[in-house]
N, CA, C and O atoms as a MOPAC input file, in Angstrom:
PM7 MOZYME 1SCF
protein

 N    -19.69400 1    60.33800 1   -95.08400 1
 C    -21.10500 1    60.02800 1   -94.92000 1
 C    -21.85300 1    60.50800 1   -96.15800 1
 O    -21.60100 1    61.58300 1   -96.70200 1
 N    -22.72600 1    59.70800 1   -96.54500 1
 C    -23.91400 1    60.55500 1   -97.79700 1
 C    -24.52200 1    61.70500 1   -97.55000 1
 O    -25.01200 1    62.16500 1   -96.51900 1
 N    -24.44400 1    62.03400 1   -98.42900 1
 C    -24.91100 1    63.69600 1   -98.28600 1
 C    -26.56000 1    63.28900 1   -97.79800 1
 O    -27.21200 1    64.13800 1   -97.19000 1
 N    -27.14600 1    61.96300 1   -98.11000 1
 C    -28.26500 1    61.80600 1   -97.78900 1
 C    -28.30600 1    62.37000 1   -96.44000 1
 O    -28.80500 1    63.43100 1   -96.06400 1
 N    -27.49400 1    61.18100 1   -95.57400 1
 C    -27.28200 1    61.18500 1   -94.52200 1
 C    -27.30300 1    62.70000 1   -93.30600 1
 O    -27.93400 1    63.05400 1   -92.31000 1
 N    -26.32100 1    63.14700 1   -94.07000 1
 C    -26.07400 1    64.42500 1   -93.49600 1
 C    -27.06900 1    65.43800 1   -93.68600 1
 O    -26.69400 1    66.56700 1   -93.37200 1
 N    -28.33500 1    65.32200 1   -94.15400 1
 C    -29.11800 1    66.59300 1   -94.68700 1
 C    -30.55500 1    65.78800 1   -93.80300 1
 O    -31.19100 1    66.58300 1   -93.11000 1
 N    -31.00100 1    64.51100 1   -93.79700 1
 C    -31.78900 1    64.17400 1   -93.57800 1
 C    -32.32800 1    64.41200 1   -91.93700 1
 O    -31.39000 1    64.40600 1   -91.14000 1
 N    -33.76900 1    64.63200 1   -91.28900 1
 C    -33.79700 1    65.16700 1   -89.89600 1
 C    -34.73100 1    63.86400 1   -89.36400 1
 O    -34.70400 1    63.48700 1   -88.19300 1
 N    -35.72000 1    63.11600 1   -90.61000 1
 C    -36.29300 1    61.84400 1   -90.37900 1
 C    -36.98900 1    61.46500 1   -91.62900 1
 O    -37.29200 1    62.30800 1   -92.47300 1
 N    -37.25700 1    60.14900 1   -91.76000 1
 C    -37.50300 1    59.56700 1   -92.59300 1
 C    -38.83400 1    58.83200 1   -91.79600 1
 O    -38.71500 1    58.25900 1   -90.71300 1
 N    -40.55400 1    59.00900 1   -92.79700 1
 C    -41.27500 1    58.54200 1   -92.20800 1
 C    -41.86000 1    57.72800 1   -93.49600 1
 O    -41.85300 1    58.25700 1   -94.60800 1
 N    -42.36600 1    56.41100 1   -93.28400 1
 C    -43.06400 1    55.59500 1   -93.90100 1
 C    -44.19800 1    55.07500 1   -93.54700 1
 O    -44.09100 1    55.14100 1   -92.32200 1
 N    -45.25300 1    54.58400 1   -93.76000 1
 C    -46.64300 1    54.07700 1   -93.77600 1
 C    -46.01700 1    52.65700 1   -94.75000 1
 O    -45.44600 1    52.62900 1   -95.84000 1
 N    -46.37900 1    51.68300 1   -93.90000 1
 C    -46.57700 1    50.18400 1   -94.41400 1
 C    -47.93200 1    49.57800 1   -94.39000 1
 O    -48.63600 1    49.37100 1   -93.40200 1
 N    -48.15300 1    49.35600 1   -95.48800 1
 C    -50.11800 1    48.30700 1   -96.00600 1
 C    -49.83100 1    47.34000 1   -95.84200 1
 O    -49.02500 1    46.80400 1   -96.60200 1
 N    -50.39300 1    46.65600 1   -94.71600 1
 C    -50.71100 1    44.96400 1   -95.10900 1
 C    -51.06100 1    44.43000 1   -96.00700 1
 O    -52.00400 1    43.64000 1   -96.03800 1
 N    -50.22700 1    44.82600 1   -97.10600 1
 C    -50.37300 1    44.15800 1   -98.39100 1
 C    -49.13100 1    43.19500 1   -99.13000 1
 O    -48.05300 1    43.77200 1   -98.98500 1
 N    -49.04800 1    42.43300 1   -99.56700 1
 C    -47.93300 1    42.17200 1  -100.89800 1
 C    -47.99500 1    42.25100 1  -101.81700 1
 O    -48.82500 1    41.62500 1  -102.47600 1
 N    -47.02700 1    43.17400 1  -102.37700 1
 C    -47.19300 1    43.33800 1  -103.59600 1
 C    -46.69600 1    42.75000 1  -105.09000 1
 O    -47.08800 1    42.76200 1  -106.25700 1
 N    -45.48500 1    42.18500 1  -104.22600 1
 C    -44.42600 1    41.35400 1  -105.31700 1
 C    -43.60300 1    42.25000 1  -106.17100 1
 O    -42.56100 1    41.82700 1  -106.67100 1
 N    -44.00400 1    43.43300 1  -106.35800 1
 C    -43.42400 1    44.68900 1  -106.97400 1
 C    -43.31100 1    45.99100 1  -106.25400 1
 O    -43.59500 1    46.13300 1  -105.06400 1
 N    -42.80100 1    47.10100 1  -107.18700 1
 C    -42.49900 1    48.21700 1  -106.73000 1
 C    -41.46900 1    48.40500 1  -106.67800 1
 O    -40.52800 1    47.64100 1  -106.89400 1
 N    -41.48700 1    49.83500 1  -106.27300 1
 C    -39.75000 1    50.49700 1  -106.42700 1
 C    -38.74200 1    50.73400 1  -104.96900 1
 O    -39.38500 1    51.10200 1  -103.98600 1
 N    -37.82000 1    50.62300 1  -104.84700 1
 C    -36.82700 1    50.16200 1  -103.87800 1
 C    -36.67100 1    51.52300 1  -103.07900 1
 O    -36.55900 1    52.57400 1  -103.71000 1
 N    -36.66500 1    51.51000 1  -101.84700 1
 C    -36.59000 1    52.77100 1  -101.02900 1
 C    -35.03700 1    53.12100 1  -101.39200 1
 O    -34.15700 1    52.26900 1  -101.52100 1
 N    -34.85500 1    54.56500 1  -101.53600 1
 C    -32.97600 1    54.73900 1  -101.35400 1
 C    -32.06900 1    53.82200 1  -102.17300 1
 O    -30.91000 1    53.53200 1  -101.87700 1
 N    -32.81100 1    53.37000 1  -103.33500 1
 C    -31.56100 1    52.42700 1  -103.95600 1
 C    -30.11100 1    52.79100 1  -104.31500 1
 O    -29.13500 1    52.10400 1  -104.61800 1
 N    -30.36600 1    54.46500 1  -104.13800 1
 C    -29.29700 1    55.15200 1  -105.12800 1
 C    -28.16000 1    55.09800 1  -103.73100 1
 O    -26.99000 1    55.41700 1  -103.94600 1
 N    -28.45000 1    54.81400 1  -102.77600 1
 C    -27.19500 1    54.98400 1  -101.45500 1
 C    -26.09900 1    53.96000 1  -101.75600 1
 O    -26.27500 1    52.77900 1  -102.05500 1
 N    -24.61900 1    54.78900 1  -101.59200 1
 C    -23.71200 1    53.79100 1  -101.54400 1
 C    -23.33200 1    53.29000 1   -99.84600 1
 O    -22.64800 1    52.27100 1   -99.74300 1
 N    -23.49600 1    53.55400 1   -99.36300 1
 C    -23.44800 1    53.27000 1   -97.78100 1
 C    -24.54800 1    53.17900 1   -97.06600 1
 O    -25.46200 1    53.92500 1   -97.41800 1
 N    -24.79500 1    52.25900 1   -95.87000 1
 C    -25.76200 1    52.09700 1   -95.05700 1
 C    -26.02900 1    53.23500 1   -94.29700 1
 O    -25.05600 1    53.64000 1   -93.66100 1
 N    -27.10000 1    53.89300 1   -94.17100 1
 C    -27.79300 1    54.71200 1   -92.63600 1
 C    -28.19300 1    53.98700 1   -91.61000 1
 O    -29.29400 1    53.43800 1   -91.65100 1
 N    -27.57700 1    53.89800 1   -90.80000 1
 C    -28.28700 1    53.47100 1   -89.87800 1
 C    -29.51400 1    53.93100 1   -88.92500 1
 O    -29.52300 1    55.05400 1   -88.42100 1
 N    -29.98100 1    53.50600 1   -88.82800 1
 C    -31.91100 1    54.54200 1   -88.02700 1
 C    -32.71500 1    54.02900 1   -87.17300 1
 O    -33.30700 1    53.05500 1   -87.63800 1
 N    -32.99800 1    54.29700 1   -86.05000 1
 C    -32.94000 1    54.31600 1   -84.75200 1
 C    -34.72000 1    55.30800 1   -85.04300 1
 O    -34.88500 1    56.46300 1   -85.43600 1
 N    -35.72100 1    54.28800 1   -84.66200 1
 C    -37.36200 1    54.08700 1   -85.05500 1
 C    -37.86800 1    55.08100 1   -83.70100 1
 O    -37.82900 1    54.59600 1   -82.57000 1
 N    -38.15500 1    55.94400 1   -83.83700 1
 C    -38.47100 1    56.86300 1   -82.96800 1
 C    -39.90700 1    57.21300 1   -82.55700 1
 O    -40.11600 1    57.88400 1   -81.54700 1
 N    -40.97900 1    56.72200 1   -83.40600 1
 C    -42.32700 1    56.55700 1   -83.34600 1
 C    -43.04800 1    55.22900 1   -83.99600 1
 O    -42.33300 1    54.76700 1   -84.88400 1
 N    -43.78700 1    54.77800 1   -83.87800 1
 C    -44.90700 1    54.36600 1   -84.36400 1
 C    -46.40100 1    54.83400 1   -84.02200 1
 O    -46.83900 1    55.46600 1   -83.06100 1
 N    -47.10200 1    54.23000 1   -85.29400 1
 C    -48.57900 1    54.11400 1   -85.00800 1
 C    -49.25700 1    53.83800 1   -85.95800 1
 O    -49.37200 1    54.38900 1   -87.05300 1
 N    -50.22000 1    52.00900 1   -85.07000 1
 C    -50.82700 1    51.73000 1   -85.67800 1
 C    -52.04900 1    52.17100 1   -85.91800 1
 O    -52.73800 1    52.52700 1   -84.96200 1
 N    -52.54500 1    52.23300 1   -87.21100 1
 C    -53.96100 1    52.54800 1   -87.66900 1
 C    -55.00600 1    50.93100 1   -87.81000 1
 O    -54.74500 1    49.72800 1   -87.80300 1
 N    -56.25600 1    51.77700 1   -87.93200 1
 C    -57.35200 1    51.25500 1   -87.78900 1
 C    -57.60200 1    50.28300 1   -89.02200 1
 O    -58.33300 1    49.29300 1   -88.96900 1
 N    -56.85400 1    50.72800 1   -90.19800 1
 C    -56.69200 1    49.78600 1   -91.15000 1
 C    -56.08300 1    48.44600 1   -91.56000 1
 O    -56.42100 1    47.56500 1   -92.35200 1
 N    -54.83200 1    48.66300 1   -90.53800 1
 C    -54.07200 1    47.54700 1   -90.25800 1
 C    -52.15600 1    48.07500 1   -90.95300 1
 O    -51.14400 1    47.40300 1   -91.14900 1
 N    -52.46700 1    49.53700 1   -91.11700 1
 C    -51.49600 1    50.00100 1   -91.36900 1
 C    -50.36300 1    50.38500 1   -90.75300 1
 O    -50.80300 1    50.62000 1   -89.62800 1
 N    -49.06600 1    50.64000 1   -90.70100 1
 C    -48.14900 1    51.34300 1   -89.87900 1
 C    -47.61200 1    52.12200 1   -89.88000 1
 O    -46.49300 1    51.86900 1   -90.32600 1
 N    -47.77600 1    53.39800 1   -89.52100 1
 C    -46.78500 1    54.38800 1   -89.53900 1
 C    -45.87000 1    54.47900 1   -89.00900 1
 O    -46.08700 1    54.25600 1   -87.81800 1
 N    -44.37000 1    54.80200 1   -89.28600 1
 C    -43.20100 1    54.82900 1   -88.81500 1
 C    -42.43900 1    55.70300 1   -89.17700 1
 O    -42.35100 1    56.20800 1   -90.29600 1
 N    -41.68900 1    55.98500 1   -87.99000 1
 C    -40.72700 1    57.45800 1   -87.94200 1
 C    -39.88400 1    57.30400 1   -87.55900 1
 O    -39.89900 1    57.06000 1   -86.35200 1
 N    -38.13400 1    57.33300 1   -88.47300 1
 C    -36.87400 1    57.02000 1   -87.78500 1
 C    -35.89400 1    58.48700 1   -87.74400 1
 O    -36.03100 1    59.53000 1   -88.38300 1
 N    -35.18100 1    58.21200 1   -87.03200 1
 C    -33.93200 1    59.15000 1   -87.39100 1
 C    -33.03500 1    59.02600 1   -87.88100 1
 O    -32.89400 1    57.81700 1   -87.69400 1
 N    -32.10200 1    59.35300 1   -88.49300 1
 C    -30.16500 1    58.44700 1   -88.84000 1
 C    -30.04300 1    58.75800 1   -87.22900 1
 O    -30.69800 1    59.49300 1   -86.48900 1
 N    -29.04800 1    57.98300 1   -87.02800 1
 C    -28.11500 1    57.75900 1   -85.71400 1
 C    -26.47500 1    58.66800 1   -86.26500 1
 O    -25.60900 1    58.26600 1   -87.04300 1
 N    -26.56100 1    59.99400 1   -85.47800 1
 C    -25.27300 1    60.61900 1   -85.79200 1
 C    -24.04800 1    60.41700 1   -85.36700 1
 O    -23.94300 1    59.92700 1   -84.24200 1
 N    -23.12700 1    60.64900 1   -85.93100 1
 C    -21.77700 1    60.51900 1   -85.25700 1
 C    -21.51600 1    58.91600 1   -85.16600 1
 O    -21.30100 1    58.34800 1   -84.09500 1
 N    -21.56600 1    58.22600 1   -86.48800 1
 C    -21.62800 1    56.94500 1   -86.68800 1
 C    -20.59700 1    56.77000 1   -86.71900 1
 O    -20.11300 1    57.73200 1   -87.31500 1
 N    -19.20800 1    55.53700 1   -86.20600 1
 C    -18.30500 1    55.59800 1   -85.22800 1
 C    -17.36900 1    55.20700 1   -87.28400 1
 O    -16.34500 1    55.73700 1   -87.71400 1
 N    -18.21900 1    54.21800 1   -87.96900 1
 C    -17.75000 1    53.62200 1   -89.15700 1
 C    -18.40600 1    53.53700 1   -90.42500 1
 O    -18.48700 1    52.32600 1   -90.62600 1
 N    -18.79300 1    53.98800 1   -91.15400 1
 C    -19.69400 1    53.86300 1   -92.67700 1
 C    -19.27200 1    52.48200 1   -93.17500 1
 O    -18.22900 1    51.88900 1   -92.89800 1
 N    -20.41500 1    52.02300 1   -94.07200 1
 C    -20.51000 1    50.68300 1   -94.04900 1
 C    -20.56200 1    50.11700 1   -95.60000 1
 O    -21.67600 1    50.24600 1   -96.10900 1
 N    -19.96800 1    49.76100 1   -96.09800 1
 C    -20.11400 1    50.17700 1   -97.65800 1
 C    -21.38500 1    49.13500 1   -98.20300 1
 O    -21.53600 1    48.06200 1   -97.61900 1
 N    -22.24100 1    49.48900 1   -99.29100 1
 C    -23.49900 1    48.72300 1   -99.45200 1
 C    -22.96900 1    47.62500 1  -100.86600 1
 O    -23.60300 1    46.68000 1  -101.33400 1
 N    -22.06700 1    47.97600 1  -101.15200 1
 C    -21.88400 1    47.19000 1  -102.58300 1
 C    -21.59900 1    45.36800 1  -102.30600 1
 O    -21.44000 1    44.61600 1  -103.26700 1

């Protein structure tokens, strides 16, 4: 498993109803998939989203990303 994987307790993001056409790639540097299992939301008044996942432990197979 990635050491990502193994160290991480959650991963939270905020999404803008925006497009941007650019920007930089979440986690590009992972050679294997996490899988993550969305444990919160909440929408804001802006039209924004907050989101909160976990990895899913004791993943039965790692998944290679290449």
């Amino acid at each position: 498993m990635e050491p990502f994987a193994r160290t991480i307790d959650a991963a939270k993001k905020v999404v803008h109803p925006r497009l941007a056409g650019h920007g930089p790639t979440l986690f590009s540097g992972l050679s294997t998939h996490v899988d993550l299992k969305l444990v919160s939301r909440l929408e804001l008044g802006s039209g924004a989203v907050a989101l909160r996942y976990e990895p899913i432990r004791n993943q039965p197979q790692e998944r290679d990303c290449r």
